[in-house]
Backbone bond lengths (Angstrom), bond angles and torsions (degrees), N, CA, C in turn:
res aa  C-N    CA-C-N  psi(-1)  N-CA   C-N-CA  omega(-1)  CA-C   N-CA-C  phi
1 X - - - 1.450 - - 1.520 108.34 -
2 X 1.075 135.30 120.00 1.465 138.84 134.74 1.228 144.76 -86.11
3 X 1.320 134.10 125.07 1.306 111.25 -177.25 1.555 117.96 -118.94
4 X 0.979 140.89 -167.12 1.865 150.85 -164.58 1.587 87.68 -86.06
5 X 1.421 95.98 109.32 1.831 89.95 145.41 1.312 110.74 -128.39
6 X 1.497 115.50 161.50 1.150 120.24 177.67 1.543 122.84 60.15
7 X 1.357 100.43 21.85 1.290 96.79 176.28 1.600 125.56 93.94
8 X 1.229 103.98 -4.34 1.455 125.17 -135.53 2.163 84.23 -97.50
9 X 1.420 119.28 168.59 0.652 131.87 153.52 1.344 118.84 -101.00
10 X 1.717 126.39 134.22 1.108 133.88 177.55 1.822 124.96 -124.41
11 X 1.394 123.91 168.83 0.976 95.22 173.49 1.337 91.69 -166.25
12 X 1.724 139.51 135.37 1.497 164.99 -82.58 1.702 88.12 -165.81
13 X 1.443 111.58 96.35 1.601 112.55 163.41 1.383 126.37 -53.31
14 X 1.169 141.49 116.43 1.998 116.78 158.32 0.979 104.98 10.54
15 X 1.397 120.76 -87.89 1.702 145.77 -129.99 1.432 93.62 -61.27
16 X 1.828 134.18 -56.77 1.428 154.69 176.97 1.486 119.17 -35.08
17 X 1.798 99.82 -32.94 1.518 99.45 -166.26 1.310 118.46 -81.47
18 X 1.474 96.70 136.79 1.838 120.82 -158.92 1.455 99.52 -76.62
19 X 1.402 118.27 147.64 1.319 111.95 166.24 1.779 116.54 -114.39
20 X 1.739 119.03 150.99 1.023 96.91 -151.54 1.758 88.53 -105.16
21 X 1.753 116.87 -162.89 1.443 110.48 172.39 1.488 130.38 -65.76
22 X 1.808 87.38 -15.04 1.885 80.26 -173.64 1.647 104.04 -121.21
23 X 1.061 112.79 39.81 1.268 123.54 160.58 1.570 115.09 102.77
24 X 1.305 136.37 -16.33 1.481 139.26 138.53 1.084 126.39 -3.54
25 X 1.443 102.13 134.15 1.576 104.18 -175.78 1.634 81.63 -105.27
26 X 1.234 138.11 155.82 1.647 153.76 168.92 1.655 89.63 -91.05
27 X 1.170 137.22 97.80 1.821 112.87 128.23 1.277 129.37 -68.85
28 X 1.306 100.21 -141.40 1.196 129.41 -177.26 2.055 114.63 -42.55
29 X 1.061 125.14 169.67 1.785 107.71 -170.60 1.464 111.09 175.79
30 X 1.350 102.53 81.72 1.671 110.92 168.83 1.668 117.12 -48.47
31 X 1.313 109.16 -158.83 1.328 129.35 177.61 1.520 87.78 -92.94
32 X 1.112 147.94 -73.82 1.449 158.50 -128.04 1.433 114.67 -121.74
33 X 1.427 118.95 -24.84 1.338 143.03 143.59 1.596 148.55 -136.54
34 X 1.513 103.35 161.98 1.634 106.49 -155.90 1.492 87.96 -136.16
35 X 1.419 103.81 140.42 1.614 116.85 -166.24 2.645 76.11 -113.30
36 X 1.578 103.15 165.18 1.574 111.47 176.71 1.816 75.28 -167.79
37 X 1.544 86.25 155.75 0.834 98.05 174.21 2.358 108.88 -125.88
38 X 0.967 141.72 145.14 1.526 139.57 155.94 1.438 105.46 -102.78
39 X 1.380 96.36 112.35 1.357 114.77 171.68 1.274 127.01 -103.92
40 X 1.187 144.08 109.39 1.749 157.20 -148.03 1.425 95.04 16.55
41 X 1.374 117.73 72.84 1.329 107.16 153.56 1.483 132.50 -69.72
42 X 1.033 131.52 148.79 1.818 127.29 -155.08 1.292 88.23 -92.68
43 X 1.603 112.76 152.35 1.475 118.53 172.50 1.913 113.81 -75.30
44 X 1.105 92.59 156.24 1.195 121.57 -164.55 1.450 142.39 -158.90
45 X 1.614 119.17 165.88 1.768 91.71 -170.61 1.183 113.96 -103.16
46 X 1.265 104.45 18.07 1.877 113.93 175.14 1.490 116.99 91.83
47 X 1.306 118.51 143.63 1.173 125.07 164.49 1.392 148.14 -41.27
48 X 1.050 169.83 -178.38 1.446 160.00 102.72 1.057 104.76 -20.98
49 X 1.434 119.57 122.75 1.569 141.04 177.20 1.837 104.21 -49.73
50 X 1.087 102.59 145.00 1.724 114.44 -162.97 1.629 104.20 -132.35
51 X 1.551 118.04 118.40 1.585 95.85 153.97 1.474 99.00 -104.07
52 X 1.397 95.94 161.87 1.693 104.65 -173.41 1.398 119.93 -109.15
53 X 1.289 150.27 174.64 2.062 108.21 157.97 1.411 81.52 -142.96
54 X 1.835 103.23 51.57 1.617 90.51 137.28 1.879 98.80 -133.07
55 X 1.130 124.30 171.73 1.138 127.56 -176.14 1.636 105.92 -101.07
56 X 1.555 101.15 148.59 1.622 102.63 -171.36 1.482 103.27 -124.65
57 X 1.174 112.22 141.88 1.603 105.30 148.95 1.619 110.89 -126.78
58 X 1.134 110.32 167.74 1.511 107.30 -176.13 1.768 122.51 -158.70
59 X 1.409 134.21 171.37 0.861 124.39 -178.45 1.819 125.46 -159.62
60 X 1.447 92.40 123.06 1.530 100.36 -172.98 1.660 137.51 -62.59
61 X 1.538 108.58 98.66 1.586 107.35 -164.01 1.497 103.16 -90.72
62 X 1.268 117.86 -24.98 1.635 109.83 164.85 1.390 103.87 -151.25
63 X 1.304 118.21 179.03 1.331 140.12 173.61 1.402 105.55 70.28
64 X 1.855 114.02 -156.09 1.244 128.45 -160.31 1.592 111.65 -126.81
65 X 0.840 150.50 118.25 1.546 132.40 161.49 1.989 111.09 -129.56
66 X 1.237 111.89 147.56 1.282 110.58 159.42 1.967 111.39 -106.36
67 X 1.284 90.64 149.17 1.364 90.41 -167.72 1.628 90.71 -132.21
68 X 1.544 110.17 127.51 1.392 121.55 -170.72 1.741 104.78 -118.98
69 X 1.586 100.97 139.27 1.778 95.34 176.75 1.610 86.73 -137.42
70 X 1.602 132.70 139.58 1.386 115.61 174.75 1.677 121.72 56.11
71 X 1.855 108.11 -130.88 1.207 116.81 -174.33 1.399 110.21 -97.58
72 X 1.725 122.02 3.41 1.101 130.40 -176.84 1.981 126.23 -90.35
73 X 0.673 104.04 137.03 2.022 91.49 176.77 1.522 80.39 -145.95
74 X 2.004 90.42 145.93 1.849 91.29 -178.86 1.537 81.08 -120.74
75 X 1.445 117.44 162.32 1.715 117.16 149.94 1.312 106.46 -85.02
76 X 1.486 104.67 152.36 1.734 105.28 -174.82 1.859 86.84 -149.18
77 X 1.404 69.31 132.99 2.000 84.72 -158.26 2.010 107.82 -140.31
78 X 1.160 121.45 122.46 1.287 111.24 -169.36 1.947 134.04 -5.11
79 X 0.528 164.88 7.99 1.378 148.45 133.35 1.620 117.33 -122.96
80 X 1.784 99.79 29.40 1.653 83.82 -166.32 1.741 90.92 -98.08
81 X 1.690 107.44 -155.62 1.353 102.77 -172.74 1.602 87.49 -169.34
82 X 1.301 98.90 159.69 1.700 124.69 -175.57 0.976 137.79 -140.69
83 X 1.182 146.80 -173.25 1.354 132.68 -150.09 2.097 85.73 -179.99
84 X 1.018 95.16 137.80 2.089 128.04 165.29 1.063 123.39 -130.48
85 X 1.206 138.85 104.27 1.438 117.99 -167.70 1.863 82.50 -85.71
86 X 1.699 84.09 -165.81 1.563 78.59 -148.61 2.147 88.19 -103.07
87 X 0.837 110.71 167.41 1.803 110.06 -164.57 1.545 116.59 85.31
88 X 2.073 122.42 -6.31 1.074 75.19 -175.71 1.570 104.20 -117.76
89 X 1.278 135.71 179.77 1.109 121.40 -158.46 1.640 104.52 -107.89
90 X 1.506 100.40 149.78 1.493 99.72 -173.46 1.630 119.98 176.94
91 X 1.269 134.54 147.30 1.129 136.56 -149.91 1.827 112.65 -142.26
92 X 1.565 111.29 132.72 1.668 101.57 -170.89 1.455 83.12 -105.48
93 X 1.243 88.34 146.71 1.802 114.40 140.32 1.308 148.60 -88.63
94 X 1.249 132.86 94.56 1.380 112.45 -166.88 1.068 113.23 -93.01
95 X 1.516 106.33 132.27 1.600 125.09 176.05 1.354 119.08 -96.82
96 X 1.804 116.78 -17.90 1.661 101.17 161.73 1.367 82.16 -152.81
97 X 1.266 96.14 172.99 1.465 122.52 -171.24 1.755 108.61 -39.45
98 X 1.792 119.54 118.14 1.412 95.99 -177.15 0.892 95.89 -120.32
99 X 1.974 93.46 169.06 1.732 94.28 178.37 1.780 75.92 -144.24
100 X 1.720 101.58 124.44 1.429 106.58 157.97 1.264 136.23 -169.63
101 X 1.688 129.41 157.32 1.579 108.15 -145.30 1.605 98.47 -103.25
102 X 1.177 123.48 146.72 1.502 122.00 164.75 1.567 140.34 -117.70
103 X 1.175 145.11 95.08 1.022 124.72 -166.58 1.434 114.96 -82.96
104 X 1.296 120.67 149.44 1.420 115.36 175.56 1.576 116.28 -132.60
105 X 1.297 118.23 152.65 1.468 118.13 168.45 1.553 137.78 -135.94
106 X 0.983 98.93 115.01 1.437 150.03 86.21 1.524 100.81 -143.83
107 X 1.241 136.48 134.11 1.170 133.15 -155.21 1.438 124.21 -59.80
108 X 1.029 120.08 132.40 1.472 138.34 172.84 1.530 130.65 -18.12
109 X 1.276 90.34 -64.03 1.290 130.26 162.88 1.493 136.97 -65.25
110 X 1.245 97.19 10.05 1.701 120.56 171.34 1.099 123.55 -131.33
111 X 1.691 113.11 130.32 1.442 105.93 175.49 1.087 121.35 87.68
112 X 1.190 133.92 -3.08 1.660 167.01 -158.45 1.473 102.49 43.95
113 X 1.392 128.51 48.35 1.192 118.09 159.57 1.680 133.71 -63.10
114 X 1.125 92.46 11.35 2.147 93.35 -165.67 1.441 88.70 -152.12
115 X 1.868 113.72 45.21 1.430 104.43 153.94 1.699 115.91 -98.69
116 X 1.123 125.57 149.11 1.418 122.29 -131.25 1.543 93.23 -86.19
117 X 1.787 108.84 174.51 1.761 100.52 -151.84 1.739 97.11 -84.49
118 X 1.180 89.57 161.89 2.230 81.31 -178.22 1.652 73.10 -173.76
């Protein structure tokens, strides 16, 4: 992970990118935001429900997932995109192989906010 200091422009090789516990790729990672990427994640029946207290949005470049918060479940299907604010609790499912990028804020990847739920 790298992020902007000083103002500075930066920029996060392939080779650099961190991987996280639940399968995350770490990119790129401002002060205020953090880009991850899910790359062919295998289907599955989803995690233990998570609140987070950073907010995510994200976006589907392949596969299938349902993503459930409460009484809600959305389908999330190649080019769509989403939004979590951050507090509320909620858990995806993947139903086919996904691949998709998320940014979140204040980044994920700091502070151990995106260590997995237990």
């Amino acid at each position: 992970m790298t992020e902007t200091e000083n103002g500075r422009v930066s920029k996060v090789e392939a080779a650099d990118v961190g991987a996280g516990q639940m399968g995350q790729r770490y990119l790129a990672a401002g002060a205020r935001i953090g880009m991850r990427l899910w790359a062919a994640q295998p289907p599955s029946e989803g995690k233990p429900e998570a609140a987070r207290e950073y907010e995510t949005v994200g976006y589907v470049v392949t596969g299938r997932a349902r993503l459930r918060a409460g009484d809600r479940t959305l389908e999330l299907g190649p080019g769509d995109s989403w939004v979590v604010p951050a507090g509320v609790s909620h858990t995806y499912e993947i139903v086919e192989a996904f691949t998709a990028v998320e940014a979140t804020s204040p980044p994920a990847q700091q502070a151990g906010r995106d260590a997995p739920p237990g």
